[in-house]
KENUPA-570446 format. One record per residue (C-alpha): x, y, z. Coordinates in steps of 0.001 Angstrom, whole numbers, padded with zeros to 6 digits, always signed. Layout:
<atoms>
XYZ;...
</atoms>
This chain:
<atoms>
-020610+003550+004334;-017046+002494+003809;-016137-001261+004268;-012962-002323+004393;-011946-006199+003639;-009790-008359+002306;-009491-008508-001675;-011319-011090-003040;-009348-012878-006671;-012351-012604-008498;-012019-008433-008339;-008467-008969-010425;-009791-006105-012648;-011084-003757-010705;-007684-003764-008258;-005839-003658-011437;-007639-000512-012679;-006896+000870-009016;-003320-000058-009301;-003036+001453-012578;-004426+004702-011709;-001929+004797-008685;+000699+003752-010579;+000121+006751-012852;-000213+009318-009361;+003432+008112-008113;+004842+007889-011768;+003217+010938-013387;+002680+008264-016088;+000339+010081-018249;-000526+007562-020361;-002202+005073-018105;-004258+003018-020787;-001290+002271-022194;-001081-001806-021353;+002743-001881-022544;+004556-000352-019893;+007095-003113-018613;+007202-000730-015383;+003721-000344-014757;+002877-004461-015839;+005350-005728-013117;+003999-003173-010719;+000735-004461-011108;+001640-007686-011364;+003291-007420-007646;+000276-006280-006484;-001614-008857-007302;+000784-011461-006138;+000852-010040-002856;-001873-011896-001190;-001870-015335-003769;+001246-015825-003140;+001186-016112+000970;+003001-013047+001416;+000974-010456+002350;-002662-009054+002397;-004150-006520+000140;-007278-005095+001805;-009845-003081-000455;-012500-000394+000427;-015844-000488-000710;-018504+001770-000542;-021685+001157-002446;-020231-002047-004241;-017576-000083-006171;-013597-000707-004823;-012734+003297-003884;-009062+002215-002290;-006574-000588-001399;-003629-001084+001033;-001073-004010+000451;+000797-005634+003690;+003543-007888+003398;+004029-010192+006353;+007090-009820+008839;+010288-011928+007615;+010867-012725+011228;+009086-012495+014485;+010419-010290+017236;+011374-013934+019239;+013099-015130+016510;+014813-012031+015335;+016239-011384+018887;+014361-007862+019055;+011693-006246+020287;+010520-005385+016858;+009156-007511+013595;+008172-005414+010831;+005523-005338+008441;+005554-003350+005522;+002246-001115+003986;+003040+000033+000860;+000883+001341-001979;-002595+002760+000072;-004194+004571-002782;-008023+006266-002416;-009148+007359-005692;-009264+010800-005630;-013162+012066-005371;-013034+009947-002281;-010147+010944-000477;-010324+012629+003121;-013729+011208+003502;-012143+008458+005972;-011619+005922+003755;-007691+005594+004246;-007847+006234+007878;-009859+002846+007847;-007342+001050+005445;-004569+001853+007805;-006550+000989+010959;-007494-002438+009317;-003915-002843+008009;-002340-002137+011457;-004756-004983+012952;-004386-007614+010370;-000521-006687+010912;-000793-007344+015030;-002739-010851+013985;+000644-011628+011527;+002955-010804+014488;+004340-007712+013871;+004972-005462+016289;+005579-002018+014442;+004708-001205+010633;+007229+000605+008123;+006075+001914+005000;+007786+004610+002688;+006653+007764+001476;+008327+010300-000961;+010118+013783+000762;+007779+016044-001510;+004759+014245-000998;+003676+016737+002119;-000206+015258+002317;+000850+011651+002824;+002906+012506+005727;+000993+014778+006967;-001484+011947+006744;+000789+009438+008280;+001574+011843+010873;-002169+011899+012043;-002176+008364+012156;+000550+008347+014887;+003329+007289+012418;+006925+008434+012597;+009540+009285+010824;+012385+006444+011681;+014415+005999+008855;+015349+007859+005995;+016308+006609+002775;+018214+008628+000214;+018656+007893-003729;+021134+008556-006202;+020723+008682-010348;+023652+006317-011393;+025136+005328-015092;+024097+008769-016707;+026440+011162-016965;
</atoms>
């Protein structure tokens, strides 16, 4: 069985190992025990500082003592009052099931937790951001009733 809760500071390691390992899904960084990656450190590094720091929550799943997945959610800047909207935003970024347990339920219970924990922060909707080629995500997101509301686009500057 798959709990999901919130991370606990003594786990530091074992949500950095996660981290690392999604870091090196997103990044195709191949070389993932390779602790001098200025990239990879600070990535890490916001992770972590995500809940200590007030900003956020970072939820883990267990199953059978053993941290299988995590979701980060950072807190809405405003609330809909004070933002003069009907809408205050939090933002999920980095859910990551290791692989052997994935589409066994255990994300579908991150984002359910996440969208909960988001209501209790006062946020109204959720964002989050997922790459155009990455067609299982949003197919995932898609099942979980999220849509597609804004679209960012990139550009490769300074080369050339």
């Amino acid at each position: 069985m798959t709990i999901i809760r919130s991370f606990d500071s003594n786990e530091a390691r074992l949500l950095r190992d996660l981290a690392v390992q999604n870091y090196a899904e997103q990044y195709g960084d191949v070389d993932a025990a390779d602790g001098e990656n200025p990239a990879r450190q600070a990535y890490v590094s916001h992770i972590l500082q995500i809940q200590e720091s007030g900003k956020g929550v970072v939820l883990v799943a267990v199953q059978d003592d053993s941290l299988i997945g995590f979701v980060c959610l950072l807190k809405p800047e405003t609330t809909a009052a004070e933002n003069g909207s009907e809408d205050a935003y939090a933002y999920m970024s980095d859910l990551y099931v290791v692989p052997e347990h994935r589409k066994k339920g255990a994300g579908s219970l991150l984002i359910r937790e996440g969208e909960a924990r988001a209501s209790e922060m006062g946020a109204t909707r959720i964002a989050l951001r997922v790459t155009a080629d990455n067609e299982e995500a949003r197919r995932f997101y898609s099942k979980a009733e999220y849509q597609e509301k804004f679209v960012v686009m990139s550009k490769v500057v300074g080369e050339g």
